[in-house]
Biopython code that builds the backbone (N, CA, C, O; Angstrom):
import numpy as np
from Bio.PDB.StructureBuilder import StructureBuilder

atoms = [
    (1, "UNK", "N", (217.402, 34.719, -3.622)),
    (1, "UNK", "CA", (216.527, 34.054, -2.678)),
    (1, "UNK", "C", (215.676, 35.062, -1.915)),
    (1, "UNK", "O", (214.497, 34.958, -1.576)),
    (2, "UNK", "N", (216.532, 36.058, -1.720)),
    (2, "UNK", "CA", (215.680, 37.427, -0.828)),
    (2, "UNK", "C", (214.448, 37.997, -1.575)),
    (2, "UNK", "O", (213.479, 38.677, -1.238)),
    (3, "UNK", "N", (214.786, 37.566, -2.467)),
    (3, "UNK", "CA", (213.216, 38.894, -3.589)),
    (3, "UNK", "C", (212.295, 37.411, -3.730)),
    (3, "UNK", "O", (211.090, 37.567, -3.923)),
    (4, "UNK", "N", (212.652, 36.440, -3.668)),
    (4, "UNK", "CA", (211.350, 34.573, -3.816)),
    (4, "UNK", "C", (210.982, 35.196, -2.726)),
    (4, "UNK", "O", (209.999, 35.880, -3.012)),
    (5, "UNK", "N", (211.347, 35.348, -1.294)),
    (5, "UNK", "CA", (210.862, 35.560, -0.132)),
    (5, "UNK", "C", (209.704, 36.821, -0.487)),
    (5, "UNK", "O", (208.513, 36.848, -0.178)),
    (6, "UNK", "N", (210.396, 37.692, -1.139)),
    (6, "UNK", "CA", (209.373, 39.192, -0.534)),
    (6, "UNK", "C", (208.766, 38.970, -1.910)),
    (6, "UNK", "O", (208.309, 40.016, -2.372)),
    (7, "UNK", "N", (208.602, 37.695, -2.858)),
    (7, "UNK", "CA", (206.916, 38.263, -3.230)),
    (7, "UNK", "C", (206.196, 36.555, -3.060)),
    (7, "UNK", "O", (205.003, 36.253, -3.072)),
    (8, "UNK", "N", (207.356, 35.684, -2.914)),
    (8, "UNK", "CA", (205.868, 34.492, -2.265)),
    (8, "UNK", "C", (205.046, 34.876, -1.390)),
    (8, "UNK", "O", (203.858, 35.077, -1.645)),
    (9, "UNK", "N", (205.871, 35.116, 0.409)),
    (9, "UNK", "CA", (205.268, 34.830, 1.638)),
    (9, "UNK", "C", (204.214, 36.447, 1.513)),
    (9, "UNK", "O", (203.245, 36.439, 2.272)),
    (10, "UNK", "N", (204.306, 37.165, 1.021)),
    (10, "UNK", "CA", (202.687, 38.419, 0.970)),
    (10, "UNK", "C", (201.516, 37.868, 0.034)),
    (10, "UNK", "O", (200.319, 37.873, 0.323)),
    (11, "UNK", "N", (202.357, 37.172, -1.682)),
    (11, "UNK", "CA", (201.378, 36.656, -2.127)),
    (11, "UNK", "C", (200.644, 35.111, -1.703)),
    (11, "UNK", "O", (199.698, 34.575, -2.280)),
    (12, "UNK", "N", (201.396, 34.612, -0.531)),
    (12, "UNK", "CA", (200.777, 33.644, 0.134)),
    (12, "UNK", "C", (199.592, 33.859, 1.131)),
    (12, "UNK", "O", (198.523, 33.252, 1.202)),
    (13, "UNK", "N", (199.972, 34.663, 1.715)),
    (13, "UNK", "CA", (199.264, 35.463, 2.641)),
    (13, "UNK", "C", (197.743, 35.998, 2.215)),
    (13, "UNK", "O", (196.743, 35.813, 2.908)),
    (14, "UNK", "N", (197.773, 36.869, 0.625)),
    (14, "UNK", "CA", (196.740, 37.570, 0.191)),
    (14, "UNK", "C", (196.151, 35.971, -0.390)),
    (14, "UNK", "O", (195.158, 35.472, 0.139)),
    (15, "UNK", "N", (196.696, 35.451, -1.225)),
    (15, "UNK", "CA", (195.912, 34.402, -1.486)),
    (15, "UNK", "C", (195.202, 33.657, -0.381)),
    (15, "UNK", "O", (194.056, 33.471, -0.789)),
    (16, "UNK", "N", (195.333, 33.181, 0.739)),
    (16, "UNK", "CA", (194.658, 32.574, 1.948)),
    (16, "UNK", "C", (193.660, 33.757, 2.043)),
    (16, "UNK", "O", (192.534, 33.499, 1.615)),
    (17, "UNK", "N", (193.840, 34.856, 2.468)),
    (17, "UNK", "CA", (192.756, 35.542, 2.654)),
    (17, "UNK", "C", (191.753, 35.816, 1.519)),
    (17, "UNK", "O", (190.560, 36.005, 1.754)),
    (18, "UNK", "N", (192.415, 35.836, -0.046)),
    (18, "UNK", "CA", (191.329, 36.144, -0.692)),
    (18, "UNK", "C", (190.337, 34.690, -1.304)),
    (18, "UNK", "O", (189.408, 34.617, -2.109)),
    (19, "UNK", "N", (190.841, 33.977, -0.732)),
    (19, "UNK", "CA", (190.085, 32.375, -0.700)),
    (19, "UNK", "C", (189.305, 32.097, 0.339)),
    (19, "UNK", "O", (188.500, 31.167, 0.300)),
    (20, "UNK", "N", (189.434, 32.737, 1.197)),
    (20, "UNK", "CA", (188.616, 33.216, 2.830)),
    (20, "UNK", "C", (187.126, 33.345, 1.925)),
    (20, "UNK", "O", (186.182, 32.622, 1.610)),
    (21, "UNK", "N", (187.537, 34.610, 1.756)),
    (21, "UNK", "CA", (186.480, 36.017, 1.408)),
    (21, "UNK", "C", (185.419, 35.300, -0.120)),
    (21, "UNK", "O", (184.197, 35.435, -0.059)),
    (22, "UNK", "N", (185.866, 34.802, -0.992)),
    (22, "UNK", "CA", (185.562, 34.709, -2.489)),
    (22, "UNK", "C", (184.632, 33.069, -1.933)),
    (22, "UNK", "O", (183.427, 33.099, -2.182)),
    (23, "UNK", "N", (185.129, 31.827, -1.278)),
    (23, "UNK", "CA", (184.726, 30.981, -0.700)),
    (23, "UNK", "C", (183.975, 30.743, 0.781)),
    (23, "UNK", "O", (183.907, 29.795, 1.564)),
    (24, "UNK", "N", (183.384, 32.273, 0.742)),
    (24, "UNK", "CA", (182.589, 32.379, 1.838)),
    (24, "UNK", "C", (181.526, 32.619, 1.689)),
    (24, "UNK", "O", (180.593, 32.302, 2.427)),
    (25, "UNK", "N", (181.459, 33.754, -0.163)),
    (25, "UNK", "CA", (180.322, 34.321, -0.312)),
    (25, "UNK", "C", (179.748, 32.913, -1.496)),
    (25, "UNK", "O", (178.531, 32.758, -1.595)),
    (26, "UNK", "N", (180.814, 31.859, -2.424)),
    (26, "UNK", "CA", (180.179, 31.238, -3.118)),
    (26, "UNK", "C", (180.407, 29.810, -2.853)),
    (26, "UNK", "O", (181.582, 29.673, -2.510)),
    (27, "UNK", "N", (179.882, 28.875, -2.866)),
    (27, "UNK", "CA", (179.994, 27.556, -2.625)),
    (27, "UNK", "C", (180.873, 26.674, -3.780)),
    (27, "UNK", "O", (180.651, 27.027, -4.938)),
    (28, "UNK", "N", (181.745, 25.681, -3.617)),
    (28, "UNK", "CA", (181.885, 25.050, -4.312)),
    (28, "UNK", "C", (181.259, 24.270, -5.378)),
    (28, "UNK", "O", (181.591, 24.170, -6.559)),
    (29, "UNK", "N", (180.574, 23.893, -4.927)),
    (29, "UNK", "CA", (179.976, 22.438, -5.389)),
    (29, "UNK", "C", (178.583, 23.427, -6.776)),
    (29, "UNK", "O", (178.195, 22.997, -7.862)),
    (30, "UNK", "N", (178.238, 24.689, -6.115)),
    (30, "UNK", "CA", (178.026, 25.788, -7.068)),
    (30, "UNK", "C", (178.515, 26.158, -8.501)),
    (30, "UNK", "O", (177.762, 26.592, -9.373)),
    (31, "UNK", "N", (179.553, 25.992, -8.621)),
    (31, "UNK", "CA", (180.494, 26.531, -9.508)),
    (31, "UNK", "C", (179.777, 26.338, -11.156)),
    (31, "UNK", "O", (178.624, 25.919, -11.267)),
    (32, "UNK", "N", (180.531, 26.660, -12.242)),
    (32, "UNK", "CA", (180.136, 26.121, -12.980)),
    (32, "UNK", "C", (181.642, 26.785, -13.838)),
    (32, "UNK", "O", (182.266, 27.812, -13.571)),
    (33, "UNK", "N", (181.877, 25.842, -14.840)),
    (33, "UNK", "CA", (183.193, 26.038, -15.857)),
    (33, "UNK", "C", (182.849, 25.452, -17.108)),
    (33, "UNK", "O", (182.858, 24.229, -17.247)),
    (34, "UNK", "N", (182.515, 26.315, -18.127)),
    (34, "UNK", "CA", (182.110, 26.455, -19.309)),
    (34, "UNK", "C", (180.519, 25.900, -19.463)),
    (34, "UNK", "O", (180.081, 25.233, -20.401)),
    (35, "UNK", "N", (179.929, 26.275, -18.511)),
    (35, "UNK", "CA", (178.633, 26.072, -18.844)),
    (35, "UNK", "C", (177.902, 24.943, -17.966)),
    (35, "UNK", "O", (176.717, 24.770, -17.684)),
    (36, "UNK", "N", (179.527, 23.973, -17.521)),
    (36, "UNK", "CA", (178.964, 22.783, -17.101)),
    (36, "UNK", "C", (179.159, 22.616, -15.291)),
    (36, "UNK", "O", (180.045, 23.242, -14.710)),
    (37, "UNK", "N", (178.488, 21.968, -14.775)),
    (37, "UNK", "CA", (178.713, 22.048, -13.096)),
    (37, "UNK", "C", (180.260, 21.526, -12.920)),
    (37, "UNK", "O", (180.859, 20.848, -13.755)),
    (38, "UNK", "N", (180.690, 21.899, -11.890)),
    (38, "UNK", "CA", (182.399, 21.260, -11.579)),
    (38, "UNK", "C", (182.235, 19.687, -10.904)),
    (38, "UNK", "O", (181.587, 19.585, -9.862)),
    (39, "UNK", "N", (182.748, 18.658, -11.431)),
    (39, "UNK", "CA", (183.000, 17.277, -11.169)),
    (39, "UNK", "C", (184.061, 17.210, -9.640)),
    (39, "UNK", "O", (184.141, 16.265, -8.855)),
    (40, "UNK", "N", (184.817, 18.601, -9.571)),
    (40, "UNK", "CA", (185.802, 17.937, -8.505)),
    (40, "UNK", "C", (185.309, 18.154, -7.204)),
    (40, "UNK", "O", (184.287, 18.838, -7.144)),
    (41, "UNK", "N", (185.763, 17.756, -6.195)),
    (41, "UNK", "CA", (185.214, 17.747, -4.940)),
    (41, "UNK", "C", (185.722, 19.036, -4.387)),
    (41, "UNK", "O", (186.650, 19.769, -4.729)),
    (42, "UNK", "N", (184.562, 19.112, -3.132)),
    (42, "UNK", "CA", (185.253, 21.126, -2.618)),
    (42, "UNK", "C", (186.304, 20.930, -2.438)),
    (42, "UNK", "O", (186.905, 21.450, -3.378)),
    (43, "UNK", "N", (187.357, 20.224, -1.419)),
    (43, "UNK", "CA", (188.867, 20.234, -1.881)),
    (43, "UNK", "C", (189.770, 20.557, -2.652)),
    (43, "UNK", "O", (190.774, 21.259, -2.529)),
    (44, "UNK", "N", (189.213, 19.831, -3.684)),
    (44, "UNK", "CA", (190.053, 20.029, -5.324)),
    (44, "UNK", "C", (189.907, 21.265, -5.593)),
    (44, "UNK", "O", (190.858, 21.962, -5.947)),
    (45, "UNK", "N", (188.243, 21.880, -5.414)),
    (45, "UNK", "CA", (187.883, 23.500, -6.009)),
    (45, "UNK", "C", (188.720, 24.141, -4.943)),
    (45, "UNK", "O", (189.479, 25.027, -5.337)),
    (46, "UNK", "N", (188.719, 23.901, -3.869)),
    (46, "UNK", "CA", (189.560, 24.847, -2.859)),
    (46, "UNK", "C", (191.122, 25.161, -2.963)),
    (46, "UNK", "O", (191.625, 26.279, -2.852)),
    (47, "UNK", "N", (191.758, 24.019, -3.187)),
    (47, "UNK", "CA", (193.148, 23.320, -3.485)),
    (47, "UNK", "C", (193.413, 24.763, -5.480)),
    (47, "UNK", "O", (194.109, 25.760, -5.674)),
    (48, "UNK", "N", (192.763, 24.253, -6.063)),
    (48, "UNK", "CA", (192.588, 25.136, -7.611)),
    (48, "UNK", "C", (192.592, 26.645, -7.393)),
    (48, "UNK", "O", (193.376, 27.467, -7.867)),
    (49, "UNK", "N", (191.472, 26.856, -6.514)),
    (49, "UNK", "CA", (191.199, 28.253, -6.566)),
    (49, "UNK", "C", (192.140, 29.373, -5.582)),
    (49, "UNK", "O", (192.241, 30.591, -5.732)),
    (50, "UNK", "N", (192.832, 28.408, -4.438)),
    (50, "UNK", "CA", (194.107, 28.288, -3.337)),
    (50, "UNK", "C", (195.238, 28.756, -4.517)),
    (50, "UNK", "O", (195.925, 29.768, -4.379)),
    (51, "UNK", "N", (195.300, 28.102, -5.378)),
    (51, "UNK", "CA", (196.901, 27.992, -6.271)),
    (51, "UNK", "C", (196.499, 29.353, -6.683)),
    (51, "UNK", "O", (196.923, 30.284, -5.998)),
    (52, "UNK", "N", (195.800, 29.588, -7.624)),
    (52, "UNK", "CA", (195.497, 30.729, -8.916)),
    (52, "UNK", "C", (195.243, 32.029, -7.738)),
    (52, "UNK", "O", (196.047, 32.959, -7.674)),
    (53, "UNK", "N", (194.209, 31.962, -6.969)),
    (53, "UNK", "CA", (194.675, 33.178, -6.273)),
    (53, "UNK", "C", (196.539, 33.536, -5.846)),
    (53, "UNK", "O", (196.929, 34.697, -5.723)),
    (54, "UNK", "N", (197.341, 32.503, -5.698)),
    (54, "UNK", "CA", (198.320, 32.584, -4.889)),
    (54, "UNK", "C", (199.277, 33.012, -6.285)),
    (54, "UNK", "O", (200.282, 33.723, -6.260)),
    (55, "UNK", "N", (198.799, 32.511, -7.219)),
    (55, "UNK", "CA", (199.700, 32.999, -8.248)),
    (55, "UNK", "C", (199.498, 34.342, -9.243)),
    (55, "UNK", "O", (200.289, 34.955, -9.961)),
    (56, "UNK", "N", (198.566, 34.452, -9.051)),
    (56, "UNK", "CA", (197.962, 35.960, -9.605)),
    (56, "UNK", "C", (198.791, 37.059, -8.364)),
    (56, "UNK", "O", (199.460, 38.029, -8.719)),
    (57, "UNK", "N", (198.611, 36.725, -7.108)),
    (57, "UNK", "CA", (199.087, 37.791, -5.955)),
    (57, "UNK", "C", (200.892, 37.618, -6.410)),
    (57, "UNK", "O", (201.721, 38.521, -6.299)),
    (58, "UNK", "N", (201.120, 36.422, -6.849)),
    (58, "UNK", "CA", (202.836, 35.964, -6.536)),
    (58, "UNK", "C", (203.156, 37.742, -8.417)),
    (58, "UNK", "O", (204.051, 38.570, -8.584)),
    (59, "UNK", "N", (202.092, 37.473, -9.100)),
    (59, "UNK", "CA", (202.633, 37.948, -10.455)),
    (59, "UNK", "C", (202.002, 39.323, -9.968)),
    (59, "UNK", "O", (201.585, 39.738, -11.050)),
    (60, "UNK", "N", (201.732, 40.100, -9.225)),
    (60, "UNK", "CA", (201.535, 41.377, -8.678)),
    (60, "UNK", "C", (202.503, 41.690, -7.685)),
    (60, "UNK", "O", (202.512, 42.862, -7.308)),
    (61, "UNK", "N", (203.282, 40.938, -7.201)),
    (61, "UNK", "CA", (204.125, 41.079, -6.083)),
    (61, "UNK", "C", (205.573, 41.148, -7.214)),
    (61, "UNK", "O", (206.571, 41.858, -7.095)),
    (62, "UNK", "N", (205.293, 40.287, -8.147)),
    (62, "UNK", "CA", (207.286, 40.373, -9.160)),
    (62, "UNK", "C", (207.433, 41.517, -9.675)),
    (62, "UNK", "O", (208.447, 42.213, -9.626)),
    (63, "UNK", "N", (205.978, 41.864, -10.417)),
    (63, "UNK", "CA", (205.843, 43.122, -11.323)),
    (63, "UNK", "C", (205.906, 44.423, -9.831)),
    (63, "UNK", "O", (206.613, 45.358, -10.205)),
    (64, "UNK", "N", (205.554, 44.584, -8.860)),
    (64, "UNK", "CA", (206.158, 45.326, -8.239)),
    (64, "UNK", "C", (207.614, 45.056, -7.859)),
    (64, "UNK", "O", (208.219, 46.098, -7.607)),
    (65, "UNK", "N", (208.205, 44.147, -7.769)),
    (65, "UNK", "CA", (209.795, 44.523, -7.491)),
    (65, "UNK", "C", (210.189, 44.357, -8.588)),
    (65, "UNK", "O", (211.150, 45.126, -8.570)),
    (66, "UNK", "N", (210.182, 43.950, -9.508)),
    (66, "UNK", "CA", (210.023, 44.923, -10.855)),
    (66, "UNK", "C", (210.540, 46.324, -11.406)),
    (66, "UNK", "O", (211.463, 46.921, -11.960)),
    (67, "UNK", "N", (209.459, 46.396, -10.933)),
    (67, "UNK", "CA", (209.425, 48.002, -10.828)),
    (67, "UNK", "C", (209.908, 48.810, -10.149)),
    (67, "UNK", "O", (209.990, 49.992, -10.481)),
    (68, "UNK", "N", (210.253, 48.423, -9.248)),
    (68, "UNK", "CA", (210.976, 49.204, -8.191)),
    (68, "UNK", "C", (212.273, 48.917, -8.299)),
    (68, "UNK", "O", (212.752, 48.706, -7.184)),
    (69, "UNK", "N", (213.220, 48.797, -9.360)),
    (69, "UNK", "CA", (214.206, 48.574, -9.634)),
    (69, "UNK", "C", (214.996, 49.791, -9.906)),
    (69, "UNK", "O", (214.457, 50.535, -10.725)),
    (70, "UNK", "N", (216.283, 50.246, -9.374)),
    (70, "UNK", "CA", (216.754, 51.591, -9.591)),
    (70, "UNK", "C", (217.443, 51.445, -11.075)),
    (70, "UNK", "O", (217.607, 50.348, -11.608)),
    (71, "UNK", "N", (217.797, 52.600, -11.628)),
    (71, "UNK", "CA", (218.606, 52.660, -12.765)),
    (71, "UNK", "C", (219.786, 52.195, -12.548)),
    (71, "UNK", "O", (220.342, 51.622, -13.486)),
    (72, "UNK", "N", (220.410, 52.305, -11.387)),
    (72, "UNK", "CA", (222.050, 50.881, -11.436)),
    (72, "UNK", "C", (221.317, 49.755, -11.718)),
    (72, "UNK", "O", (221.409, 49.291, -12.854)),
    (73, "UNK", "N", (220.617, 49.231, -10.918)),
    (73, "UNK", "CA", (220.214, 47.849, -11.374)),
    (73, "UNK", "C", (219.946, 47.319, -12.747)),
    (73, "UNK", "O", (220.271, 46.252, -13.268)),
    (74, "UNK", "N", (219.175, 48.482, -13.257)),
    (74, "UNK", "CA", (218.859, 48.050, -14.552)),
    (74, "UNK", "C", (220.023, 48.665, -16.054)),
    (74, "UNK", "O", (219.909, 48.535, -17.273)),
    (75, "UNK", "N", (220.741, 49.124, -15.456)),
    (75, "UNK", "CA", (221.994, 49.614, -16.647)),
    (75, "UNK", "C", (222.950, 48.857, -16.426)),
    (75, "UNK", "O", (223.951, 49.021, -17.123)),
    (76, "UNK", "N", (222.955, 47.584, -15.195)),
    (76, "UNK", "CA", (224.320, 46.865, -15.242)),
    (76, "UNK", "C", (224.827, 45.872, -16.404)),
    (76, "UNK", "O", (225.941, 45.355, -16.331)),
]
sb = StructureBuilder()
sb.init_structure("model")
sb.init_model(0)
sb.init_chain("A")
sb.init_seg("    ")
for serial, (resi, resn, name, xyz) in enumerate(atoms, 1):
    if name == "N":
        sb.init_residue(resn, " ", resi, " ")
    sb.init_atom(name, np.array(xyz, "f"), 0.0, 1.0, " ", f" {name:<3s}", serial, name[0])
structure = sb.get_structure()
């Protein structure tokens, strides 16, 4: 439960902020996905682009504790 904690609540964190920053400089309703304009409402794009930032930060946060695993840990 201790290591869910130390890589959700940072990759929660970076995701809010990098949805700040990325949805400040481009508009929703802007978008375009495979060529074609986006049908969903800014919500939905916000809510989408909210998750995938949060899960890209969550899979940079595992692969560091990960990695930071000592050789007991990993020879048990």
């Amino acid at each position: 439960m201790k290591r869910a904690i130390w890589i959700l609540w940072p990759s929660f964190i970076v995701a809010g902020i990098g949805e700040i920053i990325f949805f400040t400089v481009f508009d929703p309703q802007e978008l375009y996905l495979f060529g074609e304009p986006t049908t969903l409402s800014r919500l939905g794009v916000y809510s989408i682009g909210f998750f995938l930032c949060w899960a890209f930060a969550a899979a940079s946060s595992a692969l560091t504790c990960f990695l930071q695993r000592t050789p007991k840990e990993i020879n048990r």
